[in-house]
C-alpha positions in Angstrom: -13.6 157.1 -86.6 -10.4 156.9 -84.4 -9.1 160.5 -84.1 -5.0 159.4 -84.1 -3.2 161.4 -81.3 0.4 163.2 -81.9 2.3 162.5 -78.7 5.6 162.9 -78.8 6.6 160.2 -76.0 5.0 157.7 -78.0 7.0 155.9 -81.0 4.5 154.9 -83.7 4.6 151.5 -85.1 5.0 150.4 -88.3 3.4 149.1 -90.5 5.2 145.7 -90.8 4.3 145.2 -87.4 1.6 142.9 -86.7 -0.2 142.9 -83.4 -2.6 140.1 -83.2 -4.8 140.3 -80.4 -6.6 136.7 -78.9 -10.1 138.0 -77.5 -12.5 140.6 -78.4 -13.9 141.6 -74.6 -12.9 145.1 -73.4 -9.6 144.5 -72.4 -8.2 143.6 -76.2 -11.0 146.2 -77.6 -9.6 148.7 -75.9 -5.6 148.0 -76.5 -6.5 147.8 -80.3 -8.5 151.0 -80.2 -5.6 152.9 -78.5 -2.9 151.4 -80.7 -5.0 152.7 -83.6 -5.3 156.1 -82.1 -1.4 156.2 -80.8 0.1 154.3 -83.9 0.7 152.3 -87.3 0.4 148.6 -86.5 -1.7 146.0 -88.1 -4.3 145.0 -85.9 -6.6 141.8 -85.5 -8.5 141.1 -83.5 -9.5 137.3 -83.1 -12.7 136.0 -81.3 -14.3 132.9 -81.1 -17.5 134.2 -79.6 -19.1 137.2 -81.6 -18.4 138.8 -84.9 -18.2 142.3 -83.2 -17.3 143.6 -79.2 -20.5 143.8 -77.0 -20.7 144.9 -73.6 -20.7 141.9 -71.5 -22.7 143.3 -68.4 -25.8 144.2 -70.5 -26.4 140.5 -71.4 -29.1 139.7 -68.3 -30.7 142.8 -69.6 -31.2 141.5 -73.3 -32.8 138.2 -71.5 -35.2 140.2 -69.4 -36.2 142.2 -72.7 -34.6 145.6 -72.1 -32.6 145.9 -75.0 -31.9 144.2 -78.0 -28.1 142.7 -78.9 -27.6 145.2 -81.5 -28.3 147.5 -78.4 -24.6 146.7 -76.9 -22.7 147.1 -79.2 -20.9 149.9 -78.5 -19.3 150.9 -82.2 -21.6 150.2 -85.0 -20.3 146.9 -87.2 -18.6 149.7 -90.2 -16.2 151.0 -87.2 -13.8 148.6 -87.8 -13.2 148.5 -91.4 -13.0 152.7 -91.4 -10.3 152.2 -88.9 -8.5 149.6 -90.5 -8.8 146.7 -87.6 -9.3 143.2 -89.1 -11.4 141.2 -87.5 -11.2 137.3 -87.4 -14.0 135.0 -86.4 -12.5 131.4 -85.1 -10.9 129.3 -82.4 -7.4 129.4 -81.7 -6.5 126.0 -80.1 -1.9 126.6 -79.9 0.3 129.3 -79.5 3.6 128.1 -81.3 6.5 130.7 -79.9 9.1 129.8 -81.8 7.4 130.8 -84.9 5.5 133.2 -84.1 2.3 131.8 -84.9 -1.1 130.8 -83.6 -3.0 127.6 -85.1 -6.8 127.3 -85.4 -9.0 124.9 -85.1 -8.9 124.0 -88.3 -5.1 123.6 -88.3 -4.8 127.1 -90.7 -1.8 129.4 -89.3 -2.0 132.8 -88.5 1.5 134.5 -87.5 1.4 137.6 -85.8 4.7 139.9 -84.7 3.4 140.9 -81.1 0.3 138.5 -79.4 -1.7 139.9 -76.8 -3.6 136.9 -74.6 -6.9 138.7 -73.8 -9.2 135.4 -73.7 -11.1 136.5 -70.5 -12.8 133.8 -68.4 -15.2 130.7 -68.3 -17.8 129.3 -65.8 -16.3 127.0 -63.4 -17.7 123.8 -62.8 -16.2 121.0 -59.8 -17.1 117.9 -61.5 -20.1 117.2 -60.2 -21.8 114.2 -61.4 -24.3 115.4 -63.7 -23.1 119.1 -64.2 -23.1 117.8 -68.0 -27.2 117.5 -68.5 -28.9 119.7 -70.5 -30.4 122.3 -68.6 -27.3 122.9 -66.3 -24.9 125.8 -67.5 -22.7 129.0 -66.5 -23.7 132.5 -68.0 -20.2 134.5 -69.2 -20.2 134.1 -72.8 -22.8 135.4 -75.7 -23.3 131.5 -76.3 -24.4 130.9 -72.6 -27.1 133.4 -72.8 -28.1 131.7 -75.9 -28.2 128.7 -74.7 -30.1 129.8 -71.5 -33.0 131.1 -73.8 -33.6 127.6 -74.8 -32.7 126.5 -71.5 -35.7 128.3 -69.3 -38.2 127.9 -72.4 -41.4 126.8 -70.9 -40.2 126.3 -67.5 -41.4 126.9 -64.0 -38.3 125.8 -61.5 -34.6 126.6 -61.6 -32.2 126.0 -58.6 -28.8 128.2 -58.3 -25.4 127.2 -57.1 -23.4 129.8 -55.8 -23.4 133.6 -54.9 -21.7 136.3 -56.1 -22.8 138.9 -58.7 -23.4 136.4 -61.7 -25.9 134.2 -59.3 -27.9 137.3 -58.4 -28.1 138.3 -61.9 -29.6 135.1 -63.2 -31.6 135.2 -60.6 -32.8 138.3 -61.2 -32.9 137.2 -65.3 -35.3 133.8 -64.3 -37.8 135.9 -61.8 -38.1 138.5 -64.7 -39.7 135.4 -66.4 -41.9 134.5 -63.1 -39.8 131.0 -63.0 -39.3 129.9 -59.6 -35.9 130.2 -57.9 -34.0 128.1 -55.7 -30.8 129.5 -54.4 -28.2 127.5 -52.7 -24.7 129.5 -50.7 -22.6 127.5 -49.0 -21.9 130.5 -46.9 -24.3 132.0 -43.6 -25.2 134.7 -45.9 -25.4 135.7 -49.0 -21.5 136.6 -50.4 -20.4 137.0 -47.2 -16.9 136.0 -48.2 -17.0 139.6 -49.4 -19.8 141.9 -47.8 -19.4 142.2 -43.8 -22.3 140.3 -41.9 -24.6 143.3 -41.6 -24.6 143.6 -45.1 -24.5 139.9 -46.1 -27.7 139.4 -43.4 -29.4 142.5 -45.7 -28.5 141.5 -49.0 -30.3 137.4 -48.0 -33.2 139.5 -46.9 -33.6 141.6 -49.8 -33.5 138.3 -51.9 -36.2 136.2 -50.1 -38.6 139.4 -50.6 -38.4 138.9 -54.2 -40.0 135.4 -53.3 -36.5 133.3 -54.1 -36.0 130.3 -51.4 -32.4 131.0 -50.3 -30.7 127.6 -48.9 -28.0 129.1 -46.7 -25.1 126.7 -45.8 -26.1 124.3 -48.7 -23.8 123.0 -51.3 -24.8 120.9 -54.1 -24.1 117.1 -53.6 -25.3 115.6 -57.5 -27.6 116.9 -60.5 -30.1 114.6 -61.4 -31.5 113.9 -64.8 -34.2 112.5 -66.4 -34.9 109.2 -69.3 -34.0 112.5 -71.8 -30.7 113.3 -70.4 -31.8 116.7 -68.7 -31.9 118.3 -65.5 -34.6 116.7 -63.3 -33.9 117.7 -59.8 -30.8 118.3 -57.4 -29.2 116.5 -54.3 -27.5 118.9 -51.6 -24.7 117.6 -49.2 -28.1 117.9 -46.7 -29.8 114.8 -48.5 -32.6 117.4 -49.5 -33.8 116.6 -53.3 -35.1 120.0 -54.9 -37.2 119.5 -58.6 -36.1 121.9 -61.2 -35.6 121.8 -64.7 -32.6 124.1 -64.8 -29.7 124.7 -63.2 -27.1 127.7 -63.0 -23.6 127.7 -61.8 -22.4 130.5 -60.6 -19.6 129.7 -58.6 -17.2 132.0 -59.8 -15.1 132.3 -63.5 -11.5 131.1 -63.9 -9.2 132.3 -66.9 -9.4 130.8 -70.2 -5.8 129.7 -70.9 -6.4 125.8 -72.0 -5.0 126.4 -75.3 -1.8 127.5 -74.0 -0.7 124.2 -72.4 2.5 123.3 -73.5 3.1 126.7 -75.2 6.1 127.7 -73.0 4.3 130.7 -71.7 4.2 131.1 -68.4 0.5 130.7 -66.3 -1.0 129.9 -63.1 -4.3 130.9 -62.0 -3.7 133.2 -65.1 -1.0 134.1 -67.9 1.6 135.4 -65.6 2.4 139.2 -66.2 4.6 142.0 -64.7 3.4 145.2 -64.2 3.6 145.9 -68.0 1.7 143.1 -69.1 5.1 141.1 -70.4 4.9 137.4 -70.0 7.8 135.6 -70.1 8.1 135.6 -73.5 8.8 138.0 -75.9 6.3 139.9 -77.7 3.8 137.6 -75.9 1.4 139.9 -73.8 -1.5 139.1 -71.8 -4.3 141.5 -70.2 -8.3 141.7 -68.7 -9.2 138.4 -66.4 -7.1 136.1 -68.3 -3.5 137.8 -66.6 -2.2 137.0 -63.3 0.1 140.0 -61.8 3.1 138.6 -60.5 3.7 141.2 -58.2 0.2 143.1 -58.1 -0.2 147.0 -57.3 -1.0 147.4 -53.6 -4.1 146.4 -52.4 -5.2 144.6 -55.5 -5.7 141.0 -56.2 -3.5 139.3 -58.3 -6.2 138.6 -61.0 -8.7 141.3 -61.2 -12.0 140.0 -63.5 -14.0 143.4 -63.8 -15.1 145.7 -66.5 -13.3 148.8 -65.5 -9.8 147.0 -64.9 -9.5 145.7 -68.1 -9.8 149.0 -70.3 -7.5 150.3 -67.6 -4.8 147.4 -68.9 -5.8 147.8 -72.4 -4.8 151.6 -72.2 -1.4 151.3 -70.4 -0.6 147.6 -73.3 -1.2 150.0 -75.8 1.2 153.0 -74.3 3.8 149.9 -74.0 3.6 148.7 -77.2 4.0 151.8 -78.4 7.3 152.4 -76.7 6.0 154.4 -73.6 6.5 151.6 -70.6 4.2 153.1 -68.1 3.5 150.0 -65.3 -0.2 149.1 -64.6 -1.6 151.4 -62.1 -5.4 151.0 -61.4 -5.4 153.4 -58.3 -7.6 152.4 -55.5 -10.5 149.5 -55.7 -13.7 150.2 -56.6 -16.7 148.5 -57.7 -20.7 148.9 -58.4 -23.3 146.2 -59.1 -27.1 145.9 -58.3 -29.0 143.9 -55.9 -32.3 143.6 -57.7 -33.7 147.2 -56.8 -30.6 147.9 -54.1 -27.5 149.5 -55.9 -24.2 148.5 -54.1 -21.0 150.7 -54.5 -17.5 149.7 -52.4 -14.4 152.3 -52.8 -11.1 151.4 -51.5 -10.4 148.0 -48.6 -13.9 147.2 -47.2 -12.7 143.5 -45.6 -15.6 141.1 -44.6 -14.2 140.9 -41.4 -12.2 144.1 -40.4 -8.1 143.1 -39.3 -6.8 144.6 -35.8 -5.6 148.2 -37.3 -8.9 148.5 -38.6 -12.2 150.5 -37.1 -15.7 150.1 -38.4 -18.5 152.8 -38.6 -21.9 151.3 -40.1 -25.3 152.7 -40.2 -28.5 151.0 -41.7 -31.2 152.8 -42.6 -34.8 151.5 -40.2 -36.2 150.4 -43.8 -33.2 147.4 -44.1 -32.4 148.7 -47.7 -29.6 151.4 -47.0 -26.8 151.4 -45.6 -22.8 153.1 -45.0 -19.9 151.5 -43.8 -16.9 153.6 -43.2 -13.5 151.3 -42.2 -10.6 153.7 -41.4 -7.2 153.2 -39.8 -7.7 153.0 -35.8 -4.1 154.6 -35.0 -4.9 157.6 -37.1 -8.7 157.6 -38.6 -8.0 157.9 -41.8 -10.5 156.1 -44.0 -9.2 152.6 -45.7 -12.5 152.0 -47.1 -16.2 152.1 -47.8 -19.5 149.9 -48.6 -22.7 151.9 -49.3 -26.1 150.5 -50.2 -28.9 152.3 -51.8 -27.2 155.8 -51.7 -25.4 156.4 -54.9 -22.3 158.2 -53.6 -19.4 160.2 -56.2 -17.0 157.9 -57.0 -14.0 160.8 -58.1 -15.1 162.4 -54.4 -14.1 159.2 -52.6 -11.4 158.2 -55.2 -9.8 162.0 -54.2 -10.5 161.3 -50.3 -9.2 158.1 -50.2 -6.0 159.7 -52.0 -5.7 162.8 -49.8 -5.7 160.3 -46.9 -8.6 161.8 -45.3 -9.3 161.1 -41.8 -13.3 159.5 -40.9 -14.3 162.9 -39.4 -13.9 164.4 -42.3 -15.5 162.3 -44.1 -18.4 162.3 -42.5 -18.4 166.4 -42.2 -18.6 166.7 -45.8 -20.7 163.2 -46.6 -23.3 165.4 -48.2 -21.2 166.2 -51.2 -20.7 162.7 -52.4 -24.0 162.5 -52.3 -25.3 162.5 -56.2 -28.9 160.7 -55.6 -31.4 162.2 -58.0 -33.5 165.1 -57.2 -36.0 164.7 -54.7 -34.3 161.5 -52.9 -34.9 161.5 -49.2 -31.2 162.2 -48.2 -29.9 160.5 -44.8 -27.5 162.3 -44.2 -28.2 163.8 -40.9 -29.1 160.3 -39.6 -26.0 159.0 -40.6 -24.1 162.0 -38.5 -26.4 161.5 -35.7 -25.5 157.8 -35.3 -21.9 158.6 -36.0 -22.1 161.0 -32.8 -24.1 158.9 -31.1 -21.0 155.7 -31.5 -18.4 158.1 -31.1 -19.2 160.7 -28.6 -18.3 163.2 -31.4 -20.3 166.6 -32.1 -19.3 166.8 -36.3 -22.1 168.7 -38.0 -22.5 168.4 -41.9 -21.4 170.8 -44.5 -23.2 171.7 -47.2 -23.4 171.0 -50.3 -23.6 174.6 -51.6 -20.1 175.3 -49.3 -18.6 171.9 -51.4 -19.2 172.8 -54.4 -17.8 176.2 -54.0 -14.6 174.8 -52.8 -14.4 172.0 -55.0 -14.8 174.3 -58.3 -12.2 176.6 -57.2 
């Protein structure tokens, strides 16, 4: 049960006010939760995809057979009725403004006194001829997972378009299964419109060791289908025809806004927003990947689609709606995701190709599995960013270095203490020290970890 908190900069809301909220992900979770906690409203939540919220990054893991869908869940199915948020299950296809109302599918009304937009994101698809076949799909929503089960049933080829985190998932998903992958990038390496070439170059390695063809600088052309309308085989824009019998698409997610054509709501790549979530209507709210910032914090994209900036935006709604206007502030980037067996972290600006202010420190382990990149500011050395592979590194350590302004030589001095690697993990980092010397002509010499946590417990 939602413990309700007394703050006295908040104003609680009444009861007469309605809050509907469009989208059951995190984002729109976590705004109702907090307006629960912080006030009075009546809350719904509407959701076309699930009866109840479910963490959206554990679905590759209930397809390899690590946990069951009850598994993430995070509240147990009573939570909602004990804390009085209604839940609605149906498809909300207009948003009439003048009313105050949203229409379903079935033409029913619903009217609501404040909306928030928090619809997340679909699959993209280009319009290739043939992307409609059975057998070809994204993987973003409860139903695409579904539908991927009886997709890869009794299959032994798939081919996937696009890098990124959701391609290396599935792929990881379909090898789970021993099914044969095919992996086309239209880039050199693999997501090196994000990762730096060293890392790019390591990442393609790692993914050809888990026996997965990877077609660099290969685009798909056509998707060809058998007498039974599925998925037969693919054409690139080489002429090559791959066989296969599924195909993913994983290039990239765009917001889920179609049902507000015409509304009179503001959108772009994204329901425009300020840095309170406002559209340009009032009462009308939008947050998670679904909201474009019209002027975004420093540093951050204008549309952000991960996990940990949408309960971020869900918190500070809430605040808002409950009369406390606090503007979105995320603090520095950061991010986590797995490579198969390599775990990737990135804190702060890590560019794929560093700009002119910018210097670059990187060291790979001899095994090509681990590695550190520190990018720092070359007039004064304080660190911008980093990327580190296979070393799981502290992320309020770097959040607080990154906001103390800390210069690289520091950084690297005290490296040790980020370190939080399980016990009895070959630590690396006098290597890294010794390569940082040897670029440099530096003579830094690590602190300890005993010394760090003296000084950071003070």
């Amino acid at each position: 049960m939602i413990e309700k908190n007394n703050i006295n900069n908040f104003s609680s809301g009444s009861n007469d006010r309605h809050v509907v909220i469009i989208g059951n992900g995190i984002s729109g979770v976590t705004c109702a939760c907090n307006l629960r906690k912080y006030g009075d409203f009546k809350i719904t939540i509407i959701s076309s995809e699930s009866d109840h919220f479910f963490s959206r990054t554990a679905l590759m893991y209930i397809y390899m057979g690590h946990m069951k869908f009850e598994h993430t869940k995070p509240y147990e199915d009573r939570f909602w009725v004990n804390n009085n948020i209604h839940l609605i299950k149906n498809t909300v296809v207009k948003v009439n403004i003048n009313e105050k109302s949203l229409q379903f599918k079935d033409d029913a009304l619903f009217n609501y006194d404040a909306l928030v937009i928090a619809t997340g994101s679909r699959s993209n698809q280009f319009g290739w001829p043939g992307q409609d076949l059975k057998g070809v799909q994204g993987l973003y929503h409860l139903s695409d997972l579904e539908m991927m089960e009886k997709n890869t049933k009794n299959i032994s080829r798939a081919v996937i378009v696009g890098g990124g985190l959701i391609g290396i998932e599935m792929a990881e998903m379909l090898r789970s299964r021993n099914i044969d992958v095919t992996f086309l990038v239209r880039e050199k390496n693999f997501w090196d419109s994000v990762l730096p070439v060293e890392e790019a170059t390591m990442i393609a390695r790692h993914i050809r060791e888990h026996k997965i063809e990877l077609k660099a600088e290969t685009e798909l052309k056509e998707v060809k289908g058998d007498v039974n309308g599925r998925v037969s085989s693919v054409i690139t824009n080489k002429g090559e025809e791959i066989k296969c019998e599924f195909v993913a698409l994983t290039v990239g997610v765009s917001a889920n806004i179609d049902f507000l054509k015409d509304s009179g709501i503001e959108t772009d790549k994204g329901v425009l927003v300020n840095e309170f979530f406002e559209t340009n209507v009032e009462d009308i709210y939008a947050i998670g990947d679904c909201a474009q910032h019209k002027n975004p914090p420093e540093s951050r994209r204008p549309v952000e689609q991960v996990w940990y900036t949408g309960k971020i935006q869900g918190e500070t709604l809430a605040q808002v709606l409950c009369g406390k206007k606090i503007p979105y502030a995320p603090g520095y980037w950061f991010n986590s995701a797995k490579f198969f067996d390599i775990e990737y972290q990135t804190y702060g600006v890590v560019n794929a190709q560093p700009k002119e202010n910018e210097k670059v420190f990187y060291w790979e382990h001899s095994s090509g599995k681990i590695s550190l990149r520190l990018v720092y500011n070359s007039a004064d050395g304080k660190l911008l960013g980093t990327n580190v592979f296979g070393i799981r590194l502290r992320h309020e350590v770097f959040d607080r270095w990154l906001n103390e302004k800390r210069e690289v030589d520091y950084i690297i001095e005290h490296l040790a203490t980020a370190n939080f690697d399980p016990e009895f993990y070959r630590r690396h980092e006098h290597q890294i020290i010794e390569e940082y010397n040897r670029q440099t002509g530096k003579c830094i010499k690590t602190k300890t970890r005993k010394g760090f946590f003296a000084s950071f417990f003070k």
